[in-house]
C-alpha positions in Angstrom: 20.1 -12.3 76.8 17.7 -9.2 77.0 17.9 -6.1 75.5 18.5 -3.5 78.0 21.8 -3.0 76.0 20.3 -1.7 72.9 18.2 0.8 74.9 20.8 2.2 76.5 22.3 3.2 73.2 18.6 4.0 71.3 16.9 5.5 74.3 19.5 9.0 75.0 17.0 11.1 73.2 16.9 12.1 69.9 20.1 14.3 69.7 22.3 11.5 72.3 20.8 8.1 70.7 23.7 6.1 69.0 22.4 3.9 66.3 22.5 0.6 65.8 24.3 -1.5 62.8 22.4 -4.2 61.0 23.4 -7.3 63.2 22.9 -5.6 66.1 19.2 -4.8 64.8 18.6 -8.6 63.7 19.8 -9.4 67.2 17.1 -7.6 68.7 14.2 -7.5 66.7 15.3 -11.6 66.8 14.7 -11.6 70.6 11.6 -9.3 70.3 9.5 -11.4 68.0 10.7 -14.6 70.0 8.6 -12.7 72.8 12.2 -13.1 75.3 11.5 -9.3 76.6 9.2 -7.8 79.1 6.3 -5.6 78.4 8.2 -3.1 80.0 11.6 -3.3 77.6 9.0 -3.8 75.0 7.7 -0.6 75.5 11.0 0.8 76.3 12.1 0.4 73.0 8.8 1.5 71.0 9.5 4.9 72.6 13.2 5.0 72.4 12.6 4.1 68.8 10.4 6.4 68.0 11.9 9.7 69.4 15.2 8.5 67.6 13.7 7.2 64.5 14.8 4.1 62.8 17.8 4.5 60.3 18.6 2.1 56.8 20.6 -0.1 58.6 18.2 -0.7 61.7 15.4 -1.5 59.3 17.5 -3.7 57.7 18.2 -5.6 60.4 14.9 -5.8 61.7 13.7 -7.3 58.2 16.5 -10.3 58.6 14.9 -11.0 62.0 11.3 -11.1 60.4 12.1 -12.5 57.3 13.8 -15.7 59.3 10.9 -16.3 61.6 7.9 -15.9 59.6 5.0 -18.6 58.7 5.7 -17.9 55.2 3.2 -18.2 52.1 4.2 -20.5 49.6 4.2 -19.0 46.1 3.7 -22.1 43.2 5.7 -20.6 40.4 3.1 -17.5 39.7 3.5 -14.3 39.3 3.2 -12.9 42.7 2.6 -8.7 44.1 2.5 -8.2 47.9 -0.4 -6.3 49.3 0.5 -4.9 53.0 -2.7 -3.3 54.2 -2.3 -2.2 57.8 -4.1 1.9 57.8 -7.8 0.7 56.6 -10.0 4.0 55.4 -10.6 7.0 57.5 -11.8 9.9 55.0 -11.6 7.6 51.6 -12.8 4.2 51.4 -10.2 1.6 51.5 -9.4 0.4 48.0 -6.3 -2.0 48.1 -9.1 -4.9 47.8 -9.8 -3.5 44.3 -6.4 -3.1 43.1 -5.9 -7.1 44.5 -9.0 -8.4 42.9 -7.7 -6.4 39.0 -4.5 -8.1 39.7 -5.9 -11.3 40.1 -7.9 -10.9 37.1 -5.2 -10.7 35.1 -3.8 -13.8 36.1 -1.4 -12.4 38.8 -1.7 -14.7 42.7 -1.6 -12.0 45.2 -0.9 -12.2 49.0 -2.6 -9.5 50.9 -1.7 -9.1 55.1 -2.5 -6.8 58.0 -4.2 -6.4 61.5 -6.3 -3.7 62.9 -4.0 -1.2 64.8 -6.8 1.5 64.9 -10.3 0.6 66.1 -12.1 3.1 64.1 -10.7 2.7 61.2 -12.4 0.2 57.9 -10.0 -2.3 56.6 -9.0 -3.8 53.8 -10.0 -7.6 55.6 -13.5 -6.4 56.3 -14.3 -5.6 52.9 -12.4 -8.8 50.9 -14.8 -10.7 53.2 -17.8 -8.9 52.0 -16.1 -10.1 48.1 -16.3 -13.5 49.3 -12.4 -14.0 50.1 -11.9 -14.9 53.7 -8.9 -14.2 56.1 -6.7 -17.5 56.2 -5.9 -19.7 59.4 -2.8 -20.4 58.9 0.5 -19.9 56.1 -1.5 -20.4 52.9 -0.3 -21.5 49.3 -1.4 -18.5 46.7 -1.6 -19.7 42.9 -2.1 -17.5 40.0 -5.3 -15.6 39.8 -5.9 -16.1 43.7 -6.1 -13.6 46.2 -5.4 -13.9 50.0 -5.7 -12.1 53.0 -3.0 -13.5 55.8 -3.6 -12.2 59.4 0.0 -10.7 60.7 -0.7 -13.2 63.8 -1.2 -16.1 61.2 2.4 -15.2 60.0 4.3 -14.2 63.4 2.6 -14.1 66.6 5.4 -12.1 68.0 5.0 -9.6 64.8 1.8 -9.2 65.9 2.7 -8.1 69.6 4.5 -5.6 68.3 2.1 -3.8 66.3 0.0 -4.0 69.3 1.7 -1.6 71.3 0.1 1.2 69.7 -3.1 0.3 71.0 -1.6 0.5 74.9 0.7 4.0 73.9 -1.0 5.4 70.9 2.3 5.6 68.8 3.1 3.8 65.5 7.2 1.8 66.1 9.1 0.4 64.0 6.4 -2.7 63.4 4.6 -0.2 61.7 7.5 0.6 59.1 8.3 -3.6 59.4 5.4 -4.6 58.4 5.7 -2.5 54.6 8.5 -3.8 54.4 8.6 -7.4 54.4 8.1 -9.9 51.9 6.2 -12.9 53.5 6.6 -15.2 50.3 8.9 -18.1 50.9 11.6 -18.5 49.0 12.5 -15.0 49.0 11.1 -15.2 45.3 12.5 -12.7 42.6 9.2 -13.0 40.7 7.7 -11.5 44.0 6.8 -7.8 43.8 6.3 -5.9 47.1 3.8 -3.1 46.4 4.4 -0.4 49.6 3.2 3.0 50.6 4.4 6.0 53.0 2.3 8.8 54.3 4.8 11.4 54.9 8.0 12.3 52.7 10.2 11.6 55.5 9.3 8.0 55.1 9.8 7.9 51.7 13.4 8.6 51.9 14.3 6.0 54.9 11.6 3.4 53.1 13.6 3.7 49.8 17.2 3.7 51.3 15.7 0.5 53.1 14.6 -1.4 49.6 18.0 0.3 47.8 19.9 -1.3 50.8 18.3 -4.7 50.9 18.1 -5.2 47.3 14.4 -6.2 47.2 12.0 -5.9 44.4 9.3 -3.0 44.9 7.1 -0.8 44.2 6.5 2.5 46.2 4.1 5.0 46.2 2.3 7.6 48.6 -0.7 5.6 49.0 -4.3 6.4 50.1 -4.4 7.2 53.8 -1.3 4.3 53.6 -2.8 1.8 51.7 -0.8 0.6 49.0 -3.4 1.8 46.3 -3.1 4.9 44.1 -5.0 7.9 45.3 -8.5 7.5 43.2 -8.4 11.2 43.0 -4.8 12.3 42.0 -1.6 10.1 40.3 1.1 10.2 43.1 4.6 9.6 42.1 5.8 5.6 41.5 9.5 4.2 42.3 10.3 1.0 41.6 12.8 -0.7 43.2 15.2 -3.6 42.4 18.4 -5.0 43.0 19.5 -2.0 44.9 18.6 0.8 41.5 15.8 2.7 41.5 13.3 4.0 38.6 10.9 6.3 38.4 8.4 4.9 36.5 5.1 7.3 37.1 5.5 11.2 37.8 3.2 12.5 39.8 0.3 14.1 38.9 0.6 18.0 38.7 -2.2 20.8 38.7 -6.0 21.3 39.7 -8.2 18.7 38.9 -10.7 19.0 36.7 -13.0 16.3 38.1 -13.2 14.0 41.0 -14.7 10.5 41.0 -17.4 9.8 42.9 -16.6 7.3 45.6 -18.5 5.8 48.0 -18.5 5.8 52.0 -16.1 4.6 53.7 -18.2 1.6 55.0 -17.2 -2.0 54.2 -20.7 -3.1 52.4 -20.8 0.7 50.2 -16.9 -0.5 49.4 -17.4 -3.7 48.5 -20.5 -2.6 46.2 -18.2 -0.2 44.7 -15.7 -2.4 43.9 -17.9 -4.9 42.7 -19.6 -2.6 40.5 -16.2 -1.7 39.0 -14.8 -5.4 38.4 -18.6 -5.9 36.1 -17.2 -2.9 34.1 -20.3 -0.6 35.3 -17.8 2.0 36.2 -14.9 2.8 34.9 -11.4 1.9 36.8 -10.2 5.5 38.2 -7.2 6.5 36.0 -4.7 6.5 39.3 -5.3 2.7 40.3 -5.9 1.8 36.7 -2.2 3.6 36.1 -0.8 1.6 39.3 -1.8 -2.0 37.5 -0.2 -1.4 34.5 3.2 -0.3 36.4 2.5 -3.5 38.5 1.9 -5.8 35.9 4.8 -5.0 33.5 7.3 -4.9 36.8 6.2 -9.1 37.5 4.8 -10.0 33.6 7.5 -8.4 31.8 
């Protein structure tokens, strides 16, 4: 075993780099996540990967690995949107806890995960706690009208390990991509709606040849500082994916705006106000997020 193989094909710099195909990629994301390599071929292939950049195939691969390992949340027969909340707020506050509690209030059991990858960032588990919903210990069951918040160690502690790279070498890998992908529902459910986001344009074209290729059941957007939530200031553009055909269901939003919304700070107790104050109906939903939910809901209560 070992993967010292693969890195000689990923790791001949960006212009020499061979990819590899999808069993190849299961193979060793497989060994990765079953924490059989060294720190060093770890890092090895975090760097290789990154200068080369991860194609359809390799992504695919990589999900087959995760999806065959993970602690996965058991889903009882609801309507069910996944919620992968791994950037947190820098400039604007983080509002994927909003757009999972409206979900849930319209009877939808939603499945939120994530870890901290940036210290100085506000995420979306600090604020759910101050709403009262608390990160789970272990694989939890979701039921309609329910949110949860799964830790990425609670569902792969390998997974996890991964992501944490970026703390030792400051660059996102492919975990980072992995981890927007995935579905963590078990089974693979069809009434299971993976809600995703990219930051950049590049990733929207190797995150939708990724769903196109895999045949899974999303919904992507350019999301707010890559949180799966609308932009509260501006309708991005909506694609929904499923069973390898894709839809445009939203265009994006075109022009100068005419108003902005007044948001609060970034801080977890200012958010969790906010979004309080919004779910009592003292403030209106901002048109973006309120746009998102109605594209959500008809994709998994048609």
């Amino acid at each position: 075993m070992g993967i010292s193989h693969y890195i000689k094909d990923i790791g001949r710099g960006k212009d020499g780099a061979r990819a590899l195909n999808r069993a190849q990629a299961t193979d060793l994301m497989g060994q990765i996540l079953d924490q059989q390599v060294s720190d060093l071929e770890l890092g090895a292939f975090c760097i290789a990967m990154r200068i080369k950049g991860e194609t359809p195939e390799e992504m695919a691969g990589f999900l087959d690995a995760t999806h065959a390992r993970l602690q996965h949340v058991q889903v009882n027969g609801a309507p069910t949107v996944v919620l992968p909340s791994y950037n947190g707020a820098r400039k604007l506050p983080v509002l994927t806890p909003l757009l999972a509690l409206l979900l849930a209030r319209e009877g939808v059991a939603v499945v939120v995960h994530g870890t901290a990858t940036e210290d100085k960032r506000v995420s979306a588990q600090t604020v759910l706690a101050e709403l009262g919903v608390a990160a789970s210990d272990k694989a939890p069951s979701v039921q309609a009208g329910q949110v949860v918040f799964v830790p990425t160690g609670v569902l792969h502690g390998g997974l996890e390990r991964l992501l944490s790279v970026r703390r030792e070498v400051g660059l996102r890998n492919p975990g980072h991509s992995l981890v927007k992908l995935m579905n963590p529902c078990a089974p693979q459910n069809s009434r299971v709606l993976l809600v995703s986001s990219y930051t950049h344009p590049e990733y929207l074209l190797s995150m939708s040849a990724t769903f196109a290729l895999t045949g899974q059941h999303a919904l992507l957007l350019r999301g707010t500082e890559g949180e799966p939530v609308a932009d509260a200031r501006r309708t991005p553009a909506m694609d929904v994916f499923n069973a390898g055909q894709t839809t445009r269901v939203q265009a994006p939003q075109e022009g100068t705006l005419g108003q902005l919304p007044d948001l609060p700070s970034t801080e977890a107790t200012a958010t969790a106000a906010y979004i309080q104050r919004l779910l009592n109906g003292d403030l209106p939903v901002p048109a973006p997020i309120a746009l998102q939910l109605r594209h959500i809901i008809k994709e998994v209560k048609p």
